[in-house]
C-alpha positions as CSV (number, residue, x, y, z in Angstrom):
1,X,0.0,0.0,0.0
2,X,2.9,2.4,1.0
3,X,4.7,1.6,-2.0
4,X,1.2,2.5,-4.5
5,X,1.1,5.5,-2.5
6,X,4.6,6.9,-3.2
7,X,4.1,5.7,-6.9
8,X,1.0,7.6,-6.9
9,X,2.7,10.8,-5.7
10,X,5.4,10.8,-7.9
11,X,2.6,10.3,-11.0
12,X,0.5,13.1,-9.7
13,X,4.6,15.5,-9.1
14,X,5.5,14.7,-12.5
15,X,1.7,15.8,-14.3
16,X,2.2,19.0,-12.2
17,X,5.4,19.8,-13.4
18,X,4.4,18.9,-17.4
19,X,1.6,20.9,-16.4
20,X,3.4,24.2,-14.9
21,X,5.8,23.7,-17.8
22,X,3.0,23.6,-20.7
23,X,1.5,27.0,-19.0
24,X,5.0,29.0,-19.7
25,X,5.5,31.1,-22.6
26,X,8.4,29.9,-24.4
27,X,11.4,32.3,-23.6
28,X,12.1,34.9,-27.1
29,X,15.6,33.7,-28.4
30,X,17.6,37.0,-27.8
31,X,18.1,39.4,-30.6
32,X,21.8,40.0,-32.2
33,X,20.5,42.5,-35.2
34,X,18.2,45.6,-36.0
35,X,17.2,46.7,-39.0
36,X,18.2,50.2,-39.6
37,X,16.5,52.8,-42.1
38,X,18.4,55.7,-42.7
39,X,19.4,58.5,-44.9
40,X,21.8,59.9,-44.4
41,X,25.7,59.9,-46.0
42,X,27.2,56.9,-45.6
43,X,30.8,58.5,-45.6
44,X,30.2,59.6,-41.9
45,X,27.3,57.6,-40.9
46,X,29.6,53.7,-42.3
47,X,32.3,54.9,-39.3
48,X,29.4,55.1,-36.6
49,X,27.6,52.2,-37.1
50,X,30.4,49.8,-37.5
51,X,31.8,51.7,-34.1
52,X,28.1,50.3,-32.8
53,X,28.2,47.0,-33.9
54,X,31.8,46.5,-32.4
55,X,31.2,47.8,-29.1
56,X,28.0,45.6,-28.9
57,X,28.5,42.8,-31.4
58,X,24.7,43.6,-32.6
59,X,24.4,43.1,-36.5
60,X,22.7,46.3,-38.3
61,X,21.0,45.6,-40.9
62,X,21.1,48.2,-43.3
63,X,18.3,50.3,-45.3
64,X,19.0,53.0,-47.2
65,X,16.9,55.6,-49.2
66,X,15.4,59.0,-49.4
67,X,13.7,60.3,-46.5
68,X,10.4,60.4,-48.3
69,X,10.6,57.0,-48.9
70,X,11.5,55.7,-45.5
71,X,8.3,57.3,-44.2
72,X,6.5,55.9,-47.1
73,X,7.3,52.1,-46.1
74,X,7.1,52.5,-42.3
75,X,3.3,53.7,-43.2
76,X,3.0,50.4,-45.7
77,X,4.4,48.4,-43.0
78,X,2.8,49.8,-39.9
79,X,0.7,46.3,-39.3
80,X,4.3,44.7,-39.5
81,X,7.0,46.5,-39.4
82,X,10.2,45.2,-41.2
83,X,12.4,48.8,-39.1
84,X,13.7,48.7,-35.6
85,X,14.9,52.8,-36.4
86,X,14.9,55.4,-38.6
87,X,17.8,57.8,-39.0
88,X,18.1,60.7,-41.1
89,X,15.5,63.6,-42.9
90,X,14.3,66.4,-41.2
91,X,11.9,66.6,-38.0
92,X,8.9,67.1,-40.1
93,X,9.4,63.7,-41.8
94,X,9.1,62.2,-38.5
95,X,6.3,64.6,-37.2
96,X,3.8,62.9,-40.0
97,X,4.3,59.7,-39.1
98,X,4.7,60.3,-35.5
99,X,1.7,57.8,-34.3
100,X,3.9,54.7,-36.1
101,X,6.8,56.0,-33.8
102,X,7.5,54.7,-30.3
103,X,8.2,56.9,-27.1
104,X,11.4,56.5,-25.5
105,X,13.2,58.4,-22.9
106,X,17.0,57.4,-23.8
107,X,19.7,57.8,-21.4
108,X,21.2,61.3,-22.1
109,X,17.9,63.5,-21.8
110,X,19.0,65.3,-19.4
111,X,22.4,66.8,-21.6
112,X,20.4,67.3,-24.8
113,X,18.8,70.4,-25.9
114,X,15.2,70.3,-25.2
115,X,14.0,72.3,-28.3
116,X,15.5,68.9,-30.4
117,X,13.1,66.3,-29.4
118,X,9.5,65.8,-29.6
119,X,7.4,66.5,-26.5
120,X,6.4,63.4,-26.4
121,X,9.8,61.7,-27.1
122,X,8.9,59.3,-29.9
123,X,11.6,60.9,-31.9
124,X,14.7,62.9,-30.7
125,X,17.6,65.2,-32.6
126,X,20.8,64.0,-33.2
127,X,22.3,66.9,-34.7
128,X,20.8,69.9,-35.7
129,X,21.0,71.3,-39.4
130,X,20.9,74.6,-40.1
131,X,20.7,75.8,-43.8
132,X,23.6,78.1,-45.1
133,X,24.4,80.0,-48.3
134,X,27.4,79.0,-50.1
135,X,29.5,80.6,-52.9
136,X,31.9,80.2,-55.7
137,X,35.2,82.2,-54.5
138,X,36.7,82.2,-58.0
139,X,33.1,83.0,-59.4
140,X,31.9,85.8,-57.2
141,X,34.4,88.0,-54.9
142,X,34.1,88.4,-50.9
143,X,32.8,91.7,-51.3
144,X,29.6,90.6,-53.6
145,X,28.6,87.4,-51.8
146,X,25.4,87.4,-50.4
147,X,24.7,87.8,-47.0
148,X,21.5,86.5,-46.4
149,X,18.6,85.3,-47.8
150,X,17.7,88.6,-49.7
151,X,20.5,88.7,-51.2
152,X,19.8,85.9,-53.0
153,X,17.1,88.0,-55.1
154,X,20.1,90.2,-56.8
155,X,19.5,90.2,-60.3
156,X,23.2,89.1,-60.6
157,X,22.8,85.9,-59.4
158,X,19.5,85.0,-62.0
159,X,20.0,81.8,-63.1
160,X,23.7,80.9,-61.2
161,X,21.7,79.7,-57.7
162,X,22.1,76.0,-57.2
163,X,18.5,74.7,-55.8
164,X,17.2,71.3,-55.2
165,X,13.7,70.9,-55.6
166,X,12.1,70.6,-52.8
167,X,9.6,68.5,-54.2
168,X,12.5,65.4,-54.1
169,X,14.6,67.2,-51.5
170,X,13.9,66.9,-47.5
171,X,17.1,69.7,-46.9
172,X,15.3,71.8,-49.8
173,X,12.0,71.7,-48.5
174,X,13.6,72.8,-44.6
175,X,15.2,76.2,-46.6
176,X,11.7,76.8,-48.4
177,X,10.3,77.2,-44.8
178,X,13.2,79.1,-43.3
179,X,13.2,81.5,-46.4
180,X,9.5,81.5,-46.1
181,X,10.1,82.9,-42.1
182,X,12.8,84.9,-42.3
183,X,11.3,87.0,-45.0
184,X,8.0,87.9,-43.7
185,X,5.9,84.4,-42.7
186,X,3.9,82.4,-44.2
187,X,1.5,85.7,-45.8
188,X,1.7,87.9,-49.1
189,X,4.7,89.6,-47.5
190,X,6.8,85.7,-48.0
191,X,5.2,84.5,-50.5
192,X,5.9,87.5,-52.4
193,X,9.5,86.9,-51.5
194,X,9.4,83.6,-52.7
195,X,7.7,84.0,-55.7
196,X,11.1,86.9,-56.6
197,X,13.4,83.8,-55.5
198,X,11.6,81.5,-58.0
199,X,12.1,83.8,-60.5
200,X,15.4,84.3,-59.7
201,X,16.0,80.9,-60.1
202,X,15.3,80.9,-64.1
203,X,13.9,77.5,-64.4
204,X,16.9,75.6,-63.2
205,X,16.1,73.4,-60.2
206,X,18.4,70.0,-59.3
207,X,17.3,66.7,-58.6
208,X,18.9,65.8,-55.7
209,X,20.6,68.2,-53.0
210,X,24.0,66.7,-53.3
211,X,23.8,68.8,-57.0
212,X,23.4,71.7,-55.0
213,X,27.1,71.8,-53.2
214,X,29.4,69.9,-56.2
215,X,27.7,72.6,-58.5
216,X,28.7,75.2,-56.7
217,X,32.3,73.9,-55.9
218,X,32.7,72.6,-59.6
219,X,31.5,76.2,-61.2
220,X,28.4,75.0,-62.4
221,X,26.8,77.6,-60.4
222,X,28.0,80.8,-58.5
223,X,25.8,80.3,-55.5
224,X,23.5,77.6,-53.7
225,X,21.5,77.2,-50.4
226,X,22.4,73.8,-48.6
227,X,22.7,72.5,-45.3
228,X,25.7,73.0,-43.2
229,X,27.4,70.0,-42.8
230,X,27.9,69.5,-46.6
231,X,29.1,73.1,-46.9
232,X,31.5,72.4,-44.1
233,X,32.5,69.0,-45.7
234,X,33.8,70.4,-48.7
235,X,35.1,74.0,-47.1
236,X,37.0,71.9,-45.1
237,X,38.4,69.4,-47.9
238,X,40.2,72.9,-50.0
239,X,37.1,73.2,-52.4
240,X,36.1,76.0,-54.3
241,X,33.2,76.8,-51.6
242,X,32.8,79.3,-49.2
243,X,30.0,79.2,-46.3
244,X,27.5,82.0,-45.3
245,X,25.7,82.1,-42.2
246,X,22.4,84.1,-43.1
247,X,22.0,87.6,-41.5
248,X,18.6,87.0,-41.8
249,X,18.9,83.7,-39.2
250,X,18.9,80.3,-39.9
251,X,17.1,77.5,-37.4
252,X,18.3,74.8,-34.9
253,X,16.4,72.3,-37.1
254,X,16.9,68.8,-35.9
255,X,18.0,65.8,-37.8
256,X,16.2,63.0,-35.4
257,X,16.2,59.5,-34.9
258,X,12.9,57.6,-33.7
259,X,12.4,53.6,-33.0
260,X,9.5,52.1,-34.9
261,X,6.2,51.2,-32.9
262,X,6.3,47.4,-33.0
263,X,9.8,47.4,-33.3
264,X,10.8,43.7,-33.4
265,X,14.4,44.1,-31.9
266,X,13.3,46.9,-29.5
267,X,15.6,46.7,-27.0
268,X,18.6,46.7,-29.4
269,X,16.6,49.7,-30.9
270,X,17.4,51.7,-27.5
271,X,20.8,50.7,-27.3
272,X,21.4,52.3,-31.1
273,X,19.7,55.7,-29.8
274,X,21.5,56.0,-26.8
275,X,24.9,55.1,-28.6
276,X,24.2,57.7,-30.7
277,X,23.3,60.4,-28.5
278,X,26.5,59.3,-26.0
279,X,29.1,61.9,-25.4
280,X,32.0,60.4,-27.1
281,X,29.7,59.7,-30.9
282,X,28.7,63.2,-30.5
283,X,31.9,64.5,-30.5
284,X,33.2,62.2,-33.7
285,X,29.7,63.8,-35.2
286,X,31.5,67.1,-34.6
287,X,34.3,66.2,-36.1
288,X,32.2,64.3,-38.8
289,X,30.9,68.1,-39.3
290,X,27.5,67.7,-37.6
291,X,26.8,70.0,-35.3
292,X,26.0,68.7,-31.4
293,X,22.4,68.6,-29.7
294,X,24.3,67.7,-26.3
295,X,25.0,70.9,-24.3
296,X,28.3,70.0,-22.5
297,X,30.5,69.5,-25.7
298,X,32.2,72.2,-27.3
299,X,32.0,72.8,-31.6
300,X,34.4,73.1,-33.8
301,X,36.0,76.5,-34.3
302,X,34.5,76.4,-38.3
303,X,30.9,76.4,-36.8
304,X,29.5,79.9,-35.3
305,X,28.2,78.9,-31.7
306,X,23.8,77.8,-31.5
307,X,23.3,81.4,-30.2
308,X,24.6,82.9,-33.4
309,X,22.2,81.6,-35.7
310,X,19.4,83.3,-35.2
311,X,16.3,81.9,-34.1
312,X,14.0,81.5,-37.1
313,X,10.6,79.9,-35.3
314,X,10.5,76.1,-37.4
315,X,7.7,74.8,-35.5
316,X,7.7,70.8,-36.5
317,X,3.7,70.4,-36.0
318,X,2.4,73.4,-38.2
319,X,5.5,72.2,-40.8
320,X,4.0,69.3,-40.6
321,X,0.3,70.3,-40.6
322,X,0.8,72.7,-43.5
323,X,3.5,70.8,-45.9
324,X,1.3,69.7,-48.5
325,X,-0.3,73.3,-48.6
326,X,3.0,74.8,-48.7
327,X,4.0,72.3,-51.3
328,X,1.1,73.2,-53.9
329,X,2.0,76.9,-53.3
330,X,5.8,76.1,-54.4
331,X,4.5,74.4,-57.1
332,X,2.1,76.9,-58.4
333,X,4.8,79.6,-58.2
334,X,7.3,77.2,-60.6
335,X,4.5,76.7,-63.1
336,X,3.6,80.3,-63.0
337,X,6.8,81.9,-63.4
């Protein structure tokens, strides 16, 4: 009887332990990768990543396209997202598609400007890019390069002004709005303004906004709007390109980074943010010609300090809010030149 009895335990021990062990979810295999859309350069961005996957031995898996393009897939793929992160474009990319992003608080909010992030944190700055005028040295002299975004309506200059569309062009798009603002707002006073630039322009608009600085550096074109860390790039390298920082003001536009909602690889997703906000990446990103959203490193001598560029009101919702309207308005002054 004793001996049915301690059978009988051990059957009922062993059922409650298949049972117990049915009931548990089977344990996720950890993650070694994220999928990475991005778009920005790959000359300075190839360095940073691989300095990721070496400290952390995660595998990125790279994406890369136009900004527009980015959005345009995470909003195909919103009921399964294929991105962990998306990297590059300006803040009003990310402000359209800010429901498909995913809040996160990364470890270095407190050293990061606030004015660089969304208020609710689902994407954040990396760098900020403020738009800049460049010129042609051996084309136009010191003394007659413009200062500012008026400037750029001498009738000297028709038809020498290097100009993505901003139609295909993110950085384009972000100088539309700052010309818009810092010659008289978004009312007849800058539109009127705009509508001079256009004509300035003559009909010549590029493709793409890396036309904008080798035009300008190669002669093409005497003068050109781009964004600064390109200018600084090529200043830098001995080029036949010389940077202006409009009297007019530029902005502290941010270039973010955001995780995806439903992010597969999620926590590997945090990791990338917070390696790329760190102290140390932000000072190679420096260096790299990007200017800093951390307030306890120092720029470079070529870059005027953040208080120096004016303060040109790019508000990211009403960008976003209004970019189609603006758009249309763009376009109706290019077909009605």
């Amino acid at each position: 009887m004793k001996k049915a009895l301690v059978l009988l335990a051990a059957i009922l021990l062993i059922s409650t332990i298949s049972l117990f062990s049915a009931a548990q979810p089977e344990a996720k295999p950890v993650s070694n990768e994220l999928t990475l859309y991005y778009s920005h350069a790959a000359d300075w961005t190839d360095p940073i990543i691989k300095e990721f996957q070496d400290r952390t031995g995660i595998k990125v898996n790279l994406v890369g396209a136009g900004t527009g393009e980015l959005v345009s897939r995470i909003r195909a793929e919103k009921d399964n997202p294929l991105s962990d992160v998306l990297w590059g474009g300006g803040s009003d990319s990310y402000q359209v598609i800010v429901e498909l992003l995913e809040p996160y608080s990364h470890a270095h909010m407190d050293k990061v400007l606030p004015v660089t992030r969304d208020p609710g944190n689902r994407w954040h700055g990396t760098t900020i890019d403020p738009m800049v005028i460049i010129y042609n040295p051996k084309l136009v002299a010191e003394a007659d390069a413009p200062k500012g975004w008026a400037d750029l309506l001498n009738p000297k200059f028709k038809g020498r002004i290097a100009h993505a569309d901003p139609a295909r062009s993110g950085s384009s798009f972000m100088a539309l709005i700052i010309q818009l603002l810092s010659m008289g707002g978004d009312n007849e006073v800058g539109w009127t303004y705009m509508k001079n630039f256009v004509t300035n322009l003559d009909g010549k608009l590029l493709g793409s906004s890396s036309g904008t600085f080798k035009g300008v550096a190669d002669g093409e074109y005497a003068v050109g709007i781009t964004y600064e860390e390109a200018a600084l790039k090529y200043e830098r390298a001995g080029a036949n390109l010389k940077v202006v920082y409009p009297v007019e003001g530029s902005s502290k536009v941010p270039s973010p980074i955001a995780i995806v909602k439903g992010a597969k690889n999620l926590e590997n997703a945090q990791k990338f943010v917070d390696f790329i906000l760190s102290k140390d990446v932000q000072v190679l990103m420096g260096n790299l010609n990007r200017r800093t959203v951390r307030t306890d490193i120092e720029l470079p001598s070529i870059m005027i300090p953040n208080d120096k560029l004016g303060d040109i009101p790019y508000d990211t919702v009403w960008v976003g809010q209004n970019k189609d309207r603006i758009m249309n308005q763009w376009k109706n002054l290019i077909v009605g030149r």
